[in-house]
C-alpha positions in Angstrom: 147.3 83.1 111.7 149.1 86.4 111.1 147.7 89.2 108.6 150.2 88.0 106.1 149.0 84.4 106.4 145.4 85.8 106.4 145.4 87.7 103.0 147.4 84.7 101.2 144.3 82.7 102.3 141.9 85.2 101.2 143.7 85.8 97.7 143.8 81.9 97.1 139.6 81.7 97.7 139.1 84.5 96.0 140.9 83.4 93.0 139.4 79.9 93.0 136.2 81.9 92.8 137.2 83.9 89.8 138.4 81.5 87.8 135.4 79.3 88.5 132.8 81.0 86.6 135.1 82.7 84.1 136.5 79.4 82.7 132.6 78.6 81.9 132.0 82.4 80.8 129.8 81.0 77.9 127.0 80.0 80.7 127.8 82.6 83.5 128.8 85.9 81.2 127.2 85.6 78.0 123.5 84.7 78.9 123.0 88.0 81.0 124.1 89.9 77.9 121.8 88.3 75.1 119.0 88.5 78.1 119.6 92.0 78.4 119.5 92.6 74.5 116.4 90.8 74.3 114.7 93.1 76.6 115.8 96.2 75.0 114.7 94.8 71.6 110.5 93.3 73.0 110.2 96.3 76.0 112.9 98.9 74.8 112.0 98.7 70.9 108.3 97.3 70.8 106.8 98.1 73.9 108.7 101.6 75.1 107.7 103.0 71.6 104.3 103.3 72.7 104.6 104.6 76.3 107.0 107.6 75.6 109.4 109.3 78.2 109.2 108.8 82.0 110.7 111.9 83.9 112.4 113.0 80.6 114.1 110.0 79.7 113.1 108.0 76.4 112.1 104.5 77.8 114.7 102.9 76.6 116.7 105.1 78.4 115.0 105.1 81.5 115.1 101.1 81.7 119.0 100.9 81.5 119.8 100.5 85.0 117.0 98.3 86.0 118.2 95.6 83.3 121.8 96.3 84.7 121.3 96.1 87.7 119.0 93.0 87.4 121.8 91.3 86.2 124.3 92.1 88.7 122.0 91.0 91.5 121.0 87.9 89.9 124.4 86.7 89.5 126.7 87.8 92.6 123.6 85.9 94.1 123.7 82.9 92.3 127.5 82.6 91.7 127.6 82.6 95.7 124.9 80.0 96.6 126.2 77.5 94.5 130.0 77.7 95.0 129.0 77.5 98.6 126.7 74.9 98.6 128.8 72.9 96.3 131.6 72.7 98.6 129.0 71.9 101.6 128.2 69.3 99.0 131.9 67.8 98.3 132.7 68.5 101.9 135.6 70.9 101.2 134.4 73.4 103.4 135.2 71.4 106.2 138.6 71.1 105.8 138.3 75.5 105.9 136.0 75.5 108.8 138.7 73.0 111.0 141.8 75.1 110.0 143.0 78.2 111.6 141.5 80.2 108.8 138.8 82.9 110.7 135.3 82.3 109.6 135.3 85.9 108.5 138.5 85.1 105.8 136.0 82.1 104.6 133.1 84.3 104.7 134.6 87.1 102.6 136.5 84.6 99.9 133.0 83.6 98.9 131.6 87.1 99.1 134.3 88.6 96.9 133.8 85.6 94.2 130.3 87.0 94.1 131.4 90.5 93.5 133.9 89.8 90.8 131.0 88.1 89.1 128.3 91.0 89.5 131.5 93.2 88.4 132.1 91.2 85.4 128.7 90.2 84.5 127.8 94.2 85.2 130.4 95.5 82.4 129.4 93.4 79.8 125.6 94.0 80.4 126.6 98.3 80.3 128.4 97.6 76.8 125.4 95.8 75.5 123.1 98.5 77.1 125.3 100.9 75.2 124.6 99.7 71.6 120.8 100.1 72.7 120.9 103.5 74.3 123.1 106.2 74.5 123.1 107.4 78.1 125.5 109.5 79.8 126.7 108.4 83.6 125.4 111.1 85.7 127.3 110.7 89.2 130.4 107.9 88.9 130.7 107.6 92.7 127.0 107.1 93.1 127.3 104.4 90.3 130.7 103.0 91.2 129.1 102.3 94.8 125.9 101.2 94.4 127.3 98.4 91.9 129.3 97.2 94.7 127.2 97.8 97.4 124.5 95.7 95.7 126.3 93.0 94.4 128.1 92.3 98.2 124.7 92.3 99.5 122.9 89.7 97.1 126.4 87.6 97.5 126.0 87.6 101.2 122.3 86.9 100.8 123.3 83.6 98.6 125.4 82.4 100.9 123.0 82.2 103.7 120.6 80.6 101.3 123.3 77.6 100.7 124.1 77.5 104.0 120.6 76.5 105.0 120.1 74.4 101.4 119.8 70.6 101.9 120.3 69.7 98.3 120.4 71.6 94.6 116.5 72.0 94.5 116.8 74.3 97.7 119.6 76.8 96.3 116.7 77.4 93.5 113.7 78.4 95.5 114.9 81.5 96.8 115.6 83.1 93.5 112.5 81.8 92.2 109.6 82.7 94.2 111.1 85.5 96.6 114.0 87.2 94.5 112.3 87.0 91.0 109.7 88.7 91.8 111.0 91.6 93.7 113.0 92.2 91.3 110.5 92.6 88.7 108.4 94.5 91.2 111.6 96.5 92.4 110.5 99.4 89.5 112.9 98.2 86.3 110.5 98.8 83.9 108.5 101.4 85.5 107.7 104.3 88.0 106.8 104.1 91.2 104.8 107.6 90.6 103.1 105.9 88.2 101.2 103.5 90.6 98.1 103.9 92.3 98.7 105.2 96.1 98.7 101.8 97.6 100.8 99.8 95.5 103.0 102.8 95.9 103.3 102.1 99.3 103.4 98.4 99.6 106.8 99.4 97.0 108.0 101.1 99.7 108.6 97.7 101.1 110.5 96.2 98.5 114.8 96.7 99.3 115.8 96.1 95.8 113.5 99.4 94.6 115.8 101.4 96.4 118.8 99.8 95.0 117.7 100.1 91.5 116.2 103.8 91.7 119.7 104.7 93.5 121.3 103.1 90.7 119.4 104.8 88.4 120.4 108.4 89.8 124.0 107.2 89.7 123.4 106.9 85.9 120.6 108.9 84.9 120.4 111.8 87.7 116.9 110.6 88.2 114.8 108.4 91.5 111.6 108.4 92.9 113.5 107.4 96.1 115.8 109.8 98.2 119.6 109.1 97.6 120.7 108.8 101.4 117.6 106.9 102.4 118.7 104.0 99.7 122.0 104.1 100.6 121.0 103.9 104.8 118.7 100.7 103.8 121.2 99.0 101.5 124.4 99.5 103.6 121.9 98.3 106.9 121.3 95.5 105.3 124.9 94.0 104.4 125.3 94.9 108.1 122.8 92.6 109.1 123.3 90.1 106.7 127.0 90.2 107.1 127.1 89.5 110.9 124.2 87.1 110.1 126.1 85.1 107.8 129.1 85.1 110.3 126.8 83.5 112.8 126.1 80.7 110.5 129.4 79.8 110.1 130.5 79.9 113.4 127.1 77.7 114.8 127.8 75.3 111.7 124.3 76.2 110.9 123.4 73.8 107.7 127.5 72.3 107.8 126.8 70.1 110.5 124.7 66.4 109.9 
């Protein structure tokens, strides 16, 4: 196939991504919105009334780009892993994987439907957080890139996980018992500074602290972590994931009976 050829390809999965969770935007789009408003109202409202400002910030403030990027991890990831493993499922990825089309056309396709997803899911969460709290962006670029950096690398990381999934049940185990909870733990609602030494440093191990208190820089100009030392570990691991991913496909890893 020829570059031309190539970017036709890409443009035609990319689409059918797009259009497949904005048609049912009322379960992909709105949820993350009224979730995000409900934690602003119980920990926002009720619960950051009584614990005051963290590094200057009200906490309302201060937990903005946690709950945003929450929400742009949890669905680039799950947009990916299903699409994916649905068409394992219906056996339409086969007809991709026997036709000229690189595994890295296939591999992106997916990838970007995850992105547009975190993208879209990402705006509409900021305009809810904006009725809530009235923050001013502190660093676009830093912003701009972590949004993207974060939501290719939780797309990548779903489609491994349906690449490996035998059936629905296994696409849901991942973001239940590993991703959940470092999210949660990944310093949304709090800061690292204000845990004990050791839990500090068993934080240290957890990737998605980085990308949140990067994120948070980007929009507040504040992080318990250095900015070049979240970017090195995020853009390491779509690196790894990436040609990880690429291996799958070209093994048939979890495509073959």
């Amino acid at each position: 196939m020829n570059f031309s050829q190539k970017m036709v390809a890409l443009k035609t999965i990319v689409i059918k991504e797009y259009l497949r969770f904005i048609r049912i935007w009322i379960q992909t789009v709105l949820p993350p919105a009224i979730t995000v408003a409900l934690y602003f109202i119980i920990f926002g409202e009720l619960i950051g009334s009584q614990i005051g400002n963290i590094d200057g910030y009200k906490y309302m403030d201060y937990i903005v780009p946690g709950l945003i990027l929450m929400s742009v991890i949890t669905n680039a990831y799950a947009n990916v892993v299903s699409s994916f493993f649905s068409a394992k499922f219906h056996h339409s990825v086969e007809e991709m994987l026997v036709s000229p089309l690189p595994n890295h056309i296939i591999l992106l396709g997916f990838v970007s439907g995850g992105l547009a997803r975190g993208i879209v899911v990402g705006i509409t969460v900021t305009l809810v957080s904006m009725y809530f709290s009235d923050f001013q962006i502190h660093s676009y670029s830093v912003t701009i890139a972590v949004f993207i950096l974060t939501s290719i690398l939780f797309a990548l990381a779903g489609f491994i996980n349906a690449a490996y999934a035998r059936s629905f049940d296994d696409i849901t185990i991942i973001p239940t018992f590993v991703l959940t909870p470092l999210t949660y733990l990944g310093g949304i609602f709090y800061s690292i500074k204000m845990l004990p030494d050791f839990w500090q440093t068993v934080s240290m191990v957890n990737p998605i602290l980085y990308m949140i208190n990067a994120f948070r820089y980007g929009l507040l100009g504040v992080s318990d972590i250095e900015l070049s030392t979240a970017f090195v570990i995020i853009c390491g691991f779509i690196l790894v994931l990436y040609y990880f991913a690429l291996r799958l496909l070209r093994l048939g890893i979890g495509l073959k009976p």
